[in-house]
C-alpha atoms as a printed R data frame, in Angstrom:
    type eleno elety resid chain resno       x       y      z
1   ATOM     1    CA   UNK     A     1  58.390 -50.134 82.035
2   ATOM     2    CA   UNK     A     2  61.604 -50.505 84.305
3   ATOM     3    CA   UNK     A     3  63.832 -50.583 81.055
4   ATOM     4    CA   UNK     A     4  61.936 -47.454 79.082
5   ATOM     5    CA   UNK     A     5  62.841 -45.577 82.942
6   ATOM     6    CA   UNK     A     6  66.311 -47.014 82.698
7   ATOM     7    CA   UNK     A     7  66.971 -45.633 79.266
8   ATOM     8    CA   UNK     A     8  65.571 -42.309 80.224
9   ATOM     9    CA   UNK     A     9  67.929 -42.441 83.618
10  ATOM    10    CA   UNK     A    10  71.193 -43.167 81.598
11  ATOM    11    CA   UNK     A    11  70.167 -40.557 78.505
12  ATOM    12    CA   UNK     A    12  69.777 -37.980 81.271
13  ATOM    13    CA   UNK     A    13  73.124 -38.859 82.718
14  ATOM    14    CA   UNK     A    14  74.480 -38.948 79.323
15  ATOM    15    CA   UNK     A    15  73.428 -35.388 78.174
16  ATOM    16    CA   UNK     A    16  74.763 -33.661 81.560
17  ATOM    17    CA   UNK     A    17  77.796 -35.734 81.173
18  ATOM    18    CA   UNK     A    18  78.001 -34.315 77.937
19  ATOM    19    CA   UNK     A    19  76.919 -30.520 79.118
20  ATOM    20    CA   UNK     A    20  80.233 -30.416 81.231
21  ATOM    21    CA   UNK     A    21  82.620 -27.416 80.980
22  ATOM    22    CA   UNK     A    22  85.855 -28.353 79.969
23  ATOM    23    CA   UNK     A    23  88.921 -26.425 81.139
24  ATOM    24    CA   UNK     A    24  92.469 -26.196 81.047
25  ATOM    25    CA   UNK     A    25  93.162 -24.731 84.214
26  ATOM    26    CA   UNK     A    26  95.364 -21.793 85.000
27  ATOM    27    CA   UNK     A    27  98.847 -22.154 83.706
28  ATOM    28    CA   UNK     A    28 101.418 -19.558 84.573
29  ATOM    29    CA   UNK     A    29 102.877 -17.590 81.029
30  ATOM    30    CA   UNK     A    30 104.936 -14.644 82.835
31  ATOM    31    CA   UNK     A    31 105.572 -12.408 85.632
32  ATOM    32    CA   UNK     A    32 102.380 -12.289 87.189
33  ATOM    33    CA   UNK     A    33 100.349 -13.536 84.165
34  ATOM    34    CA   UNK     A    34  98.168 -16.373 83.787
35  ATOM    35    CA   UNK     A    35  95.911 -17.747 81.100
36  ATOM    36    CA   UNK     A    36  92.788 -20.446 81.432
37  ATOM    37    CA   UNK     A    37  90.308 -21.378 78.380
38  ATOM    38    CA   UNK     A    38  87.318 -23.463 78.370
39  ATOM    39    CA   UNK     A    39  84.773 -24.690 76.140
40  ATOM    40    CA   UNK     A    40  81.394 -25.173 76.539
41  ATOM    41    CA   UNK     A    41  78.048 -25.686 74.161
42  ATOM    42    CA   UNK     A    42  77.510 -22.579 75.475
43  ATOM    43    CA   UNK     A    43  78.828 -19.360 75.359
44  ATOM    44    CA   UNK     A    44  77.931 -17.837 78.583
45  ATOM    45    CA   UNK     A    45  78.724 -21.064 80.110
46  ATOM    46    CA   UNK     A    46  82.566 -21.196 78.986
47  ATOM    47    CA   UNK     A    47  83.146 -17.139 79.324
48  ATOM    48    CA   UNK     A    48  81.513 -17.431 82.911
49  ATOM    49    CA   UNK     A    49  83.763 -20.511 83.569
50  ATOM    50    CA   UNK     A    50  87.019 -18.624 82.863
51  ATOM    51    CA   UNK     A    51  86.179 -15.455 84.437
52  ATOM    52    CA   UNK     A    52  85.379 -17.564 87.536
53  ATOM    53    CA   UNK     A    53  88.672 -19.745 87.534
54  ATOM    54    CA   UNK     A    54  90.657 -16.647 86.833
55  ATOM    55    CA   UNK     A    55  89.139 -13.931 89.744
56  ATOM    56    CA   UNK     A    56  89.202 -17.506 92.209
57  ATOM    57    CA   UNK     A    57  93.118 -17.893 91.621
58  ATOM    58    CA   UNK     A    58  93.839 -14.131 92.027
59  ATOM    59    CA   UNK     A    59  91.509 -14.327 95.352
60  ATOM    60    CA   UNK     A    60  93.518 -16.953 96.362
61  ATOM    61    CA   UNK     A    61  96.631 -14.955 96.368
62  ATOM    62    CA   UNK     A    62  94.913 -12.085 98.325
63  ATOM    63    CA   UNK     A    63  95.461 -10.556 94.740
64  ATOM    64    CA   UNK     A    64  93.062  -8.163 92.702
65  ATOM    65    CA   UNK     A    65  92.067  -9.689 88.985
66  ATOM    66    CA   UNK     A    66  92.991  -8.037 85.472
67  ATOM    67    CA   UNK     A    67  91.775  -9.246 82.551
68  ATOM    68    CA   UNK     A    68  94.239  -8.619 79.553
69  ATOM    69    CA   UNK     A    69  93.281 -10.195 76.257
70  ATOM    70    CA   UNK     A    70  90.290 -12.443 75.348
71  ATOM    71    CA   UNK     A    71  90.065 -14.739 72.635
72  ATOM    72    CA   UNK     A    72  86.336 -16.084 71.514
73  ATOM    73    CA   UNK     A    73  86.131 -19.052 69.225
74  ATOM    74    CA   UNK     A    74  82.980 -20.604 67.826
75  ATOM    75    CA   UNK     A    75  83.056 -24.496 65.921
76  ATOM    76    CA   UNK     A    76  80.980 -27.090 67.546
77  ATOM    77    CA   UNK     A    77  81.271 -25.252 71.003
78  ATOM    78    CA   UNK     A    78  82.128 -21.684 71.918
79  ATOM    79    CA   UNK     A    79  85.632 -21.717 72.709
80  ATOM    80    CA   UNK     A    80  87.116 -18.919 75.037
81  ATOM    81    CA   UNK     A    81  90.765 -18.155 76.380
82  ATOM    82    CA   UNK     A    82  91.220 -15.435 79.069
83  ATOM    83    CA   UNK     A    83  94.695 -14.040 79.525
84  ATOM    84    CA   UNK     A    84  95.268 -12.001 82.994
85  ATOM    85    CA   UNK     A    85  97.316 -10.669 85.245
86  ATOM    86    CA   UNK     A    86  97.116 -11.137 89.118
87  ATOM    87    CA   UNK     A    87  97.768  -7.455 91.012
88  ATOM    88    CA   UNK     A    88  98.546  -6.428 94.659
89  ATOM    89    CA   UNK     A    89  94.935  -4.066 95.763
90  ATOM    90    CA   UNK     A    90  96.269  -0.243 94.975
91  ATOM    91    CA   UNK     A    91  97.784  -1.368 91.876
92  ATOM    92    CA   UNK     A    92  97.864   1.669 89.538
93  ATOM    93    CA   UNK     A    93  97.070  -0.766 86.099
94  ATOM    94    CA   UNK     A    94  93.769  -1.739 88.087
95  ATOM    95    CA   UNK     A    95  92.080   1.825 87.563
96  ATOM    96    CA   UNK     A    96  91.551   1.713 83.920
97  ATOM    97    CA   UNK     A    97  91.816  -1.869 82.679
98  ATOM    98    CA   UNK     A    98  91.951  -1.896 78.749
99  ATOM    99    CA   UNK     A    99  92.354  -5.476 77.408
100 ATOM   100    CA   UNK     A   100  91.908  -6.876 74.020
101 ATOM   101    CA   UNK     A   101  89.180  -9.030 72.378
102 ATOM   102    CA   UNK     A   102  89.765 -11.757 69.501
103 ATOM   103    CA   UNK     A   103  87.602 -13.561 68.043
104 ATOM   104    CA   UNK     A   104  87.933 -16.132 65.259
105 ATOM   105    CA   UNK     A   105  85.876 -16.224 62.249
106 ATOM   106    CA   UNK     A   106  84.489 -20.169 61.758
């Protein structure tokens, strides 16, 4: 009985281990403009993830968030790559924010 609970234990741990979101952090591509992707089983998951890391590091400057191009991607997990901008509050490009979506045929 105590290995049949000890194989359900580690299979547990296994499949949240497994669950994780995987990230590549924000890296710095211009003046002002950052990119972060993640990928996740699923799709909510990873686009949340990247939205979240993305308004956190504009926050973080006291800095308002634009979102300028998104890429989806869809193989074994859903794939997602947010390019943005970080902008002072007032900002005239923060009234009407048009950004691109791509996403990539399997």
């Amino acid at each position: 009985m105590k290995i049949i609970a000890l194989i359900i234990s580690l299979s547990a741990v296994a499949m949240v281990a497994g669950c994780a979101v995987k990230t590549s952090g924000v890296k710095k591509v211009g003046p002002d403009t950052y990119t972060v992707s993640a990928d996740h089983v699923n799709a909510s998951t990873a686009k949340a993830s990247v939205l979240d890391q993305a308004g956190a590091y504009c926050a973080n400057q006291g800095k308002e968030l634009l979102v300028t191009k998104t890429l989806k991607r869809q193989q074994m997990k859903y794939f997602y790559d947010v390019t943005f901008l970080c902008l002072d509050k007032g900002d005239p490009r923060l009234v009407s924010p048009e950004y691109e979506t791509t996403v990539e045929p399997r």
